[in-house]
N, C-alpha and C positions, 0 to 999 in steps of 0.2 A: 510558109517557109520550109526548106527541103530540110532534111535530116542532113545531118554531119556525118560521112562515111568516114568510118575507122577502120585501118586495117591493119591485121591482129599476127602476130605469128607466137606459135604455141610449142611448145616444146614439151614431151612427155617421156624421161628415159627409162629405160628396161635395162636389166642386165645384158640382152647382148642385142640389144636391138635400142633405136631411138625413133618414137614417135612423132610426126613434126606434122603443123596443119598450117593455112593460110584463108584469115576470113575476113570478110568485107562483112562489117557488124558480126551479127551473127549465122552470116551465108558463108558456109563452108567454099573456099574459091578451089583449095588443093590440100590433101592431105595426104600422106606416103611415111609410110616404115622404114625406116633406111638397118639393115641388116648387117653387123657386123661377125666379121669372122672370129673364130674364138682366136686362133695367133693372135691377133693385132690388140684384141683386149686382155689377153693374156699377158701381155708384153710390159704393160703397166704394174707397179706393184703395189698402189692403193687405185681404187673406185675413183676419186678425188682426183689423182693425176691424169685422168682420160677426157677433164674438160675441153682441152684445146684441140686433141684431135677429134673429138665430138663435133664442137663447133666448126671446126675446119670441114666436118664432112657434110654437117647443115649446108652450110655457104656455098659448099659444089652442089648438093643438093637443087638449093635453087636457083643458084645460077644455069645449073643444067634445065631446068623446067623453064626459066624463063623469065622469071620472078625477081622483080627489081625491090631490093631493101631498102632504097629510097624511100620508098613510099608506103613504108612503115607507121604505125601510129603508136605500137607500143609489144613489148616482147612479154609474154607470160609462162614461164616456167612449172612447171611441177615443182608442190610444195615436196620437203623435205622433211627426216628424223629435225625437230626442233625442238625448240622448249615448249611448252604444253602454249596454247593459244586459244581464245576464240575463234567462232569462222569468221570468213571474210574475206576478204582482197588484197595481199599486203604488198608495197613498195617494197623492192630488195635493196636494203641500206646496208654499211658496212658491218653493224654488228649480228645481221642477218649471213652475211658472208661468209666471216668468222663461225657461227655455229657450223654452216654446211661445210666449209670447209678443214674444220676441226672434227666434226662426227661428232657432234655435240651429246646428242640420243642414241647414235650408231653409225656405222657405214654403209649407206645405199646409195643405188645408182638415182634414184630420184631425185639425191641431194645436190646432183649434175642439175637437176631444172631453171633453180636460181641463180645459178653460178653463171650457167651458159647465157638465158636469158636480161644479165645485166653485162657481160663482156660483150653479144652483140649489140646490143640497147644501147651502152654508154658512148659506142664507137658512131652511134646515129644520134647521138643528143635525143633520145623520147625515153619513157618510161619505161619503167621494167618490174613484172609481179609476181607475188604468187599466188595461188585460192586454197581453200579450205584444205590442208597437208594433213595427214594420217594423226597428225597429232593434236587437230582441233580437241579443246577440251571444256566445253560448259557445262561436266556435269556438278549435278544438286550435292549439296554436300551430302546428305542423306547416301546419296548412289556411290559415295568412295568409301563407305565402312565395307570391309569384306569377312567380319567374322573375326579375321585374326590379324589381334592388333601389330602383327611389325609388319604387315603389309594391307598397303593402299591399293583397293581398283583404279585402274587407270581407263583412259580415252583413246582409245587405236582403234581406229575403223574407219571404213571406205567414205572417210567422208564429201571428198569433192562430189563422187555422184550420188551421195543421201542426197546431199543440200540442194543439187543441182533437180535433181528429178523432184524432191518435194516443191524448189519454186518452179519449174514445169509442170505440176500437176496442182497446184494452187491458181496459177494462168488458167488452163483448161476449165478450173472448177467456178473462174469469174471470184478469187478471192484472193488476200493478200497472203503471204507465206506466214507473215507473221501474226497472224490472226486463229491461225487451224492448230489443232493439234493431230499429226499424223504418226502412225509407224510404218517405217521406213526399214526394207527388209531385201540387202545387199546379199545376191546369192553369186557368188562365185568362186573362184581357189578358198579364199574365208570368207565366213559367213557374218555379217554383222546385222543384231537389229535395233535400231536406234530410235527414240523416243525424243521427238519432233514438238515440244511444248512452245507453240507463240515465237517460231526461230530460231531455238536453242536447244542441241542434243543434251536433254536433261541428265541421258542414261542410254548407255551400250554397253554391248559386252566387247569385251577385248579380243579382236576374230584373230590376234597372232599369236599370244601365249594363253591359254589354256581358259577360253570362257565363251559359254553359249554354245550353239550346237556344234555338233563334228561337220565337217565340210570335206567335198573332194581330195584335200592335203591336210589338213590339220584336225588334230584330235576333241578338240573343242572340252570344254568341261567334264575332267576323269575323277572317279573316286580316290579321294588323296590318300586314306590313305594305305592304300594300293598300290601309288604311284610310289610313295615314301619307299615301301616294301622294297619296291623295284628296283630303284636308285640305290637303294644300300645293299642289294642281293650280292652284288661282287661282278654280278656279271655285266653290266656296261659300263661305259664311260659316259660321263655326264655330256659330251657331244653327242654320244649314239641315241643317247635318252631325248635330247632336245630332235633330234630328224623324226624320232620315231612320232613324235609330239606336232611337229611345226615341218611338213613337207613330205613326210611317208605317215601320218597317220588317217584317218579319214576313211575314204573312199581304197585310197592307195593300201594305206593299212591292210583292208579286208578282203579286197577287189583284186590288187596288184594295178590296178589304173585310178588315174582322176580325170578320165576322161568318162562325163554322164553321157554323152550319146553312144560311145558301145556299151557302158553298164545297160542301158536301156533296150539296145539290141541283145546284151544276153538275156535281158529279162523276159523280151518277146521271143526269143528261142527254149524258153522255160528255164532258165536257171534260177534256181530257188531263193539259192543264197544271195544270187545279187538283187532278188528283187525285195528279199528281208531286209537286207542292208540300206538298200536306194529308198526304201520308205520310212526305215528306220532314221535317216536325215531328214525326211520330210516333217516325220513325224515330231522329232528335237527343232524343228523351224518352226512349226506351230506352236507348241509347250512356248517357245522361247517371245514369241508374238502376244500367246496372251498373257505371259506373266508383263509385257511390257502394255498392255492395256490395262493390268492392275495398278501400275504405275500413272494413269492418264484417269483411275477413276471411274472406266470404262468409257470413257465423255472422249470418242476416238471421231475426229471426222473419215478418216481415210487411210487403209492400209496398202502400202505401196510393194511390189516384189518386182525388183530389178537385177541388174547382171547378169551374165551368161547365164545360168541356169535357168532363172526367169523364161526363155525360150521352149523349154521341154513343156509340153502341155501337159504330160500327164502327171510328172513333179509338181508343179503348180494347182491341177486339179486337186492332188492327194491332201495339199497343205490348206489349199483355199475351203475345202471342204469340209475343215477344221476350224475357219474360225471364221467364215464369213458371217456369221453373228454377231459376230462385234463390231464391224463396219462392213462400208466396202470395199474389194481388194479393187485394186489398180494395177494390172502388170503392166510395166515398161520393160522390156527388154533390155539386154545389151547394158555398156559405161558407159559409151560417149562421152568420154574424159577429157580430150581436143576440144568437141562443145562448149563443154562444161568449165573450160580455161577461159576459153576465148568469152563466154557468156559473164565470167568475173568480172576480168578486163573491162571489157564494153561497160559493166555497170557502172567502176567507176569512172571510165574516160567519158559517160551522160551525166555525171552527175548523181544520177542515181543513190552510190552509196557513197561513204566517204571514204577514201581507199587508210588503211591503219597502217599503223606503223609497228614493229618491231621490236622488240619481246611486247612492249607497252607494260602499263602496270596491273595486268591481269589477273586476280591469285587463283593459280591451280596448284594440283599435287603436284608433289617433287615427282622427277624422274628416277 
């Protein structure tokens, strides 16, 4: 009996850009960036009010390629700021709508995924999802004490493509995802390393406000209280404080760029300090790897380094040669976030998983 071809269209929005794919299972058919001008996104005065010309410019999008929505099987969006959740696959229902469209956790353009994703869908009668959103949260309860008590660690990290590369590299390895324990080590604008126990991110660090290594843009775990010092010196503003933190700290911070392929060119032109700094990340990505195999016991099958960064060989040489002691490393390159939708989707349109439903009765920390 032949397989049931599904075909998938994916939606992944940026701030001024939208990413859109089209896949038969999981065979990429078409995918394109559709590039907006800053006027036009300008012109709105919330994130929120830009879904209908978004979707409006999908629809010429495909129309212009060629691409009949007929023949749709189900639309998957980019998850959004929500309430804390499990991973997984979830149906966009109305109280899913409501968050995104209230800024439930915040205002991102991401929050466009589900929005978009169910206003085309519903006009085609098929499904409409989302996968694993930055705010999957299964950590141990162990992993949300942070020391001081009026604040809780939280779960923010690259989750769609942890989950996605670790069931990608459980495939390859001939075993079930939920069977391994992996660390899973997302290098890109933030860094996230996440602890992979039997299917569920036990434990990560928070790669957008202030945990785990410093990364190209963001400052990653600072001595607090330094930071306090700071904050109350007279000289910033509590916004200047957050950019320096979250978008000019990092790379950008020290460097003036978060771009690693010229830091890497100045480093093969001898520049000292970039090549202190550029290792100095490496080095905080490693520390942060094995303290998350202390967490597994040491009992690690496989350590995973994906995202952009993943690409530089000799950033990945410096880190891997740090801890390939405690397993094997795996580099996967790149997100493949499109994939990594469309590969949701698909699971639950086989059956596969069961697709969840919205908030559900999940207990995580508060937001």
């Amino acid at each position: 009996m032949q397989d049931i071809e599904y075909r998938i269209l994916v939606i992944n929005p940026g701030s001024t850009s939208t990413k859109i794919g089209v896949f038969d299972n999981d065979i990429s058919l078409f995918e394109k960036t559709i590039r907006h001008d800053s006027e036009s996104i300008n012109s709105f005065a919330n994130i929120i009010d830009q879904y209908e010309f978004r979707k409006t410019t999908i629809l010429e999008t495909m129309d212009n390629e060629g691409i009949n929505i007929s023949k749709l099987s189900a639309v998957c969006g980019r998850g959004g700021l929500l309430r804390p959740i499990e991973g997984g696959t979830y149906a966009v229902n109305d109280v899913m709508l409501k968050d995104l469209r209230s800024g439930y956790a915040g205002q991102h353009a991401s929050n466009l995924g589900g929005i978009i994703a169910y206003e085309i869908a519903s006009g085609l009668n098929i499904p409409s999802f989302i996968v694993d959103p930055v705010v999957v949260d299964e950590l141990e309860p162990l992993a949300r004490i942070s020391g001081f008590s009026l604040i809780e660690r939280k779960s923010i990290f690259h989750a769609l493509n942890q989950k996605a590369v670790a069931r990608r590299v459980a495939k390859e390895l001939g075993k079930n995802y939920k069977d391994l324990n992996l660390i899973v080590t997302h290098m890109g604008g933030g860094i996230t390393v996440g602890v992979h126990k039997h299917g569920k991110v036990i434990d990560v660090n928070n790669g957008l406000h202030g945990d785990g290594p410093f990364s190209p843009e963001r400052a990653g775990t600072v001595p607090v209280g330094d930071l306090v010092a700071l904050c109350y010196s007279g000289e910033y503003y509590r916004e200047e404080i957050m950019k320096m933190l979250v978008g000019q700290g990092g790379l950008v911070g020290y460097l003036g760029t978060n771009d690693a392929v010229k830091v890497e060119q100045r480093i093969a032109a001898g520049d000292e300090e970039a090549k202190l700094v550029y290792d100095a990340m490496a080095y905080q990505v490693a520390k942060e790897i094995g303290a998350a195999s202390a967490v597994l016991s040491g009992k690690v099958d496989a350590i995973i380094l994906t995202g952009g960064l993943a690409y530089g060989k000799g950033f990945v040489k410096s880190i891997t040669d740090r801890i390939n002691w405690i397993a094997d490393v795996i580099v996967q390159p790149g997100e493949n976030e499109l994939q990594a939708l469309a590969e949701g989707a698909l699971r639950v349109l086989r059956g596969e998983e069961d697709e969840k439903v919205y908030p559900g009765n999940f207990k995580t920390a508060k937001i």
